[in-house]
N, C-alpha and C positions, 0 to 999 in steps of 0.2 A: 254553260261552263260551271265548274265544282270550285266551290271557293274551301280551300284545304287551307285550315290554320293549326297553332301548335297545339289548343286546347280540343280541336276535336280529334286528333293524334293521341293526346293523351287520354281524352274520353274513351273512345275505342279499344287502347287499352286494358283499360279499366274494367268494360264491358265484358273483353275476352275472359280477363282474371275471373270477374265475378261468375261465367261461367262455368269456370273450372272449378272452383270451390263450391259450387250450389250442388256437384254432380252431375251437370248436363253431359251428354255422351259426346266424347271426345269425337274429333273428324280422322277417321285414320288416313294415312295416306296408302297412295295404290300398289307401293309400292316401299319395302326396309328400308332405311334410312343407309346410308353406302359404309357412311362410320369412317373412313379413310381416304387420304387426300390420293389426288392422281399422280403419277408420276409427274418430274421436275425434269423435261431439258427441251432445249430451245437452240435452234441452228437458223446460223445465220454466217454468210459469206464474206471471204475477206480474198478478192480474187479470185484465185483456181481452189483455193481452200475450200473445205468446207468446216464450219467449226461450232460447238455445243456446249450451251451452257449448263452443266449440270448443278442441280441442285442438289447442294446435301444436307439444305434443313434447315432452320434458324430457330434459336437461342430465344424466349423472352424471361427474365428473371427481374426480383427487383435491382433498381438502378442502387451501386454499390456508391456510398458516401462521395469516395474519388474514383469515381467512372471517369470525371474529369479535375483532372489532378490540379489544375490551373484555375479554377472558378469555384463558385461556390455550388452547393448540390439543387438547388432551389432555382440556379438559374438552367441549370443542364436539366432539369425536370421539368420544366416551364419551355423547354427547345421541346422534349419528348412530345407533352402534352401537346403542341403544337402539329407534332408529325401523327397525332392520333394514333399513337401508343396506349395500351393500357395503362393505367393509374400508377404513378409509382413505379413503374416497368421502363424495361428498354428493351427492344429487340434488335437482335443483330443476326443477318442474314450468312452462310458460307456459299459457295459457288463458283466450283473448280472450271476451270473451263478446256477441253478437248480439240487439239487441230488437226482435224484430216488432212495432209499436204498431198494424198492419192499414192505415196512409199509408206509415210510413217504416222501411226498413230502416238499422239503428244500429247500424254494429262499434265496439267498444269496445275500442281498443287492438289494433293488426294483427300481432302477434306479431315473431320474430326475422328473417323474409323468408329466402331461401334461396339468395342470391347468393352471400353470404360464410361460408356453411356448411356447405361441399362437405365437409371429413372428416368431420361429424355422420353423414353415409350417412343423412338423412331420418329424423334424428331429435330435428330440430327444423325450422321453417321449415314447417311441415305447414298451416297455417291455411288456404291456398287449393285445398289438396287435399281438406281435410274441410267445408270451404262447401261444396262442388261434391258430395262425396258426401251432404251435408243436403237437397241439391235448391239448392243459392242459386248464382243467378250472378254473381261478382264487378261485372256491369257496374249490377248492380240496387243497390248498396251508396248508399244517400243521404248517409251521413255516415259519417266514419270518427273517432269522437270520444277523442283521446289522453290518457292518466291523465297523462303525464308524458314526458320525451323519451329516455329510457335505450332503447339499442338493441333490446333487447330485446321494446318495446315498438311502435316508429316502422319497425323496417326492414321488417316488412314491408307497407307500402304500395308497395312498391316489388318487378314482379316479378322474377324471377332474367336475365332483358335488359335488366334496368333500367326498364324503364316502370315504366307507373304501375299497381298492381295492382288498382284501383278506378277507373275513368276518369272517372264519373260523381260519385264522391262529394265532398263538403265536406269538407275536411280540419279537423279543431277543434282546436288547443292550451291548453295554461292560458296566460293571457298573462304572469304572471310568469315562467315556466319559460321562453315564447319570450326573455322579456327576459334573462334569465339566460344560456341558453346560445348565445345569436347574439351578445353582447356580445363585439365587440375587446379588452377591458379581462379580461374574464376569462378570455379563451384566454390571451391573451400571461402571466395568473398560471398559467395552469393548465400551462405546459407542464414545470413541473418534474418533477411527478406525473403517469407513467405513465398510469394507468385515465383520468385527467380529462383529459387531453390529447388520449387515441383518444377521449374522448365529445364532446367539444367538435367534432375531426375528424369524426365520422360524425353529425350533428348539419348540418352545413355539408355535407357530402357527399348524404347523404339529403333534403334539403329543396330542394337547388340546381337551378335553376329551375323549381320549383314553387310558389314563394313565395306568386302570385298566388290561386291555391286554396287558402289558409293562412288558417284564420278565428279572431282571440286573442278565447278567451271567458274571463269573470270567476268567481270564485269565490261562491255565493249565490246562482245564477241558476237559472232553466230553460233549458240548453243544448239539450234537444230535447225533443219531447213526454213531456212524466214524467218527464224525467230530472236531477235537478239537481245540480249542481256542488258538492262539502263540499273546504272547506279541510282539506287532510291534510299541511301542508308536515313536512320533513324530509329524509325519503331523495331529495326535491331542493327546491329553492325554492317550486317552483309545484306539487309533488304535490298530484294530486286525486282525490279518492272521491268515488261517485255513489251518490244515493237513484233509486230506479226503482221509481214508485206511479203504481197503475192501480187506479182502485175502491177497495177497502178493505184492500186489498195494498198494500206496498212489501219493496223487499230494499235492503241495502248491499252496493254493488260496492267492495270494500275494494283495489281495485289493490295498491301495495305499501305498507300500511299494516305489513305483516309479509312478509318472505321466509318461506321454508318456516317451515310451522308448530309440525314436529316439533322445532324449534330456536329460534325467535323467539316464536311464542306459548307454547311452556312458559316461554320466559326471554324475556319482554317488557324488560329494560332488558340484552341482549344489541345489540350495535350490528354490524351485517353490514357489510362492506367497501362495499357499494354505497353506503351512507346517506352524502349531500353533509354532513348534519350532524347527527350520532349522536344526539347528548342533543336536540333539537327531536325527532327523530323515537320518540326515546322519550314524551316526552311526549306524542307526539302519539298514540300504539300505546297508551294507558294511555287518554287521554280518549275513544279513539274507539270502542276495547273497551268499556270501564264503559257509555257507552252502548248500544252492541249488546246487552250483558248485561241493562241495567236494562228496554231495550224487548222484548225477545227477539226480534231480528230477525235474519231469515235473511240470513248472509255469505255475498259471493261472494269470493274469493280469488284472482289473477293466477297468484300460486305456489302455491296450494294442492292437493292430489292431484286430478285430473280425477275425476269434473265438476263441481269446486269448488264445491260447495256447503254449506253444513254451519250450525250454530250456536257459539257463543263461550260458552261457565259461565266462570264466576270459578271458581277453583282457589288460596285462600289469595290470594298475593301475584300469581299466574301467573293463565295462562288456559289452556285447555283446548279444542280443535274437538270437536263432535259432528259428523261426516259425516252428512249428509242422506242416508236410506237410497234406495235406486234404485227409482224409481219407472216399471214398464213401460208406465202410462198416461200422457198429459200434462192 
């Protein structure tokens, strides 16, 4: 047996280094190095459905002072550093998610679009690249159904020439949320504050003349087949989560009931800078958890680690994700 400790880890090291530097001939490999990630989507069944989690990329930047608006920054980096984040970084995942119902195809939320995201180098904005490697063609999209209107979520309906990235599809918003952020009365408040003033902006930018293929659907309802609309407001007015049941199946599409959850669902009354109104959407992350819990019903998460899938335990006062282990059949 090989008895491996840390100091001959870092011997080894060491050895490697000094080889490099003395000039010994490098070991090539047999083959370029790929240089770029694989494509992002993952299917997985909800009933008769069949449905995809596409991946459009994740975020890591440094963590901004009030990433958590409600604690101090020292302790929100010390949760990061736990979830083995880079240094001073925090990452945050997107990932739309697709229901084949076998009539209609359903994007659920079009990622961050990739017009305005040229220094990312494609590392968001990915959503119409990995349809297309799933087999789907943007022009087959029947509905494009929005949890909410944060950029993050709406730009990409929009391609990087601006069209329209879905030409065919129904565009659906929560109609509270439309009413909220097309309102004259709350730009002209919002312009003091930075972040609300560029969402109010891109909001008016993104939507402009396209208004006409704008469909405001209600909270309670069945917005498409199987799919119905839950009141999740907080992180904005008209935030919405969707149940999606086929047969004796259903899942919760949790949009941003929680930003990342190595941060928000261990620390459920954490308030992330995005949330229009911290303490509702606390409460709303506490009501909407306890029941995922109490039903054990499988979560999909907008930010949670691709291919956001996973279950929610109670954990004392917090919650806790069980990732859904990867499943190579569908």
């Amino acid at each position: 047996m090989t008895d491996l400790n840390r100091r001959q880890l870092l011997a080894g090291a060491a050895i490697a280094g000094a080889a490099t530097s003395f000039g010994l001939p490098a070991v090539k490999a047999a083959a370029p190095s790929a240089g770029a990630q694989a494509p992002g989507f993952y299917r997985y069944k909800v009933g008769d459905y069949e449905c995809t989690s596409i991946n459009d990329g994740a975020r890591t930047f440094p963590m901004p002072d009030k990433f958590v608006v409600n604690v101090a920054k020292d302790e929100a980096l010390a949760a990061a550093d736990a979830a083995y984040m880079p240094k001073g970084m925090v990452t945050v995942p997107f990932n739309p998610q697709l229901i084949n119902t076998g009539k209609k195809l359903i994007l659920i939320d079009a990622g961050n679009g990739v017009a305005n995201f040229e220094p990312s180098k494609g590392a968001v904005g990915r959503t119409l690249q990995n349809l297309v490697a799933a087999g789907i063609d943007p022009k087959n999209i029947d509905v494009v159904l929005l949890s909410h209107l944060h950029p993050d979520h709406t730009n990409g309906i929009r391609a990087a020439d601006g069209s329209i990235a879905f030409p065919n599809a129904e565009i659906m918003v929560p109609s509270v949320d439309w009413a909220f952020w097309t309102s004259d009365e709350n730009t002209a408040k919002a312009q003091s504050n930075e972040m609300m003033k560029n969402y109010f902006a891109n909001v008016k930018k993104t939507f402009a003349g396209i208004e006409s293929k704008v469909t405001k659907y209600e909270w309670g309802k069945e917005v498409a087949p199987g799919i119905t609309s839950i009141s999740t407001p907080g992180h904005t007015p008209g935030h919405t989560s969707f149940a999606v049941a086929s047969g004796n199946s259903k899942i919760l599409i949790q949009s941003d009931v929680t930003n990342i959850p190595e941060l928000f669902l261990r620390n459920p009354d954490w308030h992330v800078a995005f949330d229009v109104d911290g303490d509702l959407a606390q409460q709303t992350r506490h009501k909407f958890y306890d029941m995922a819990v109490a039903e054990k019903m499988t979560v999909v998460g907008f930010h949670f680690t691709f291919p956001s899938v996973g279950h929610v335990e109670k954990d004392g006062n917090k919650y806790r994700l069980i990732p859904s282990a990867w499943n190579p059949t569908i």
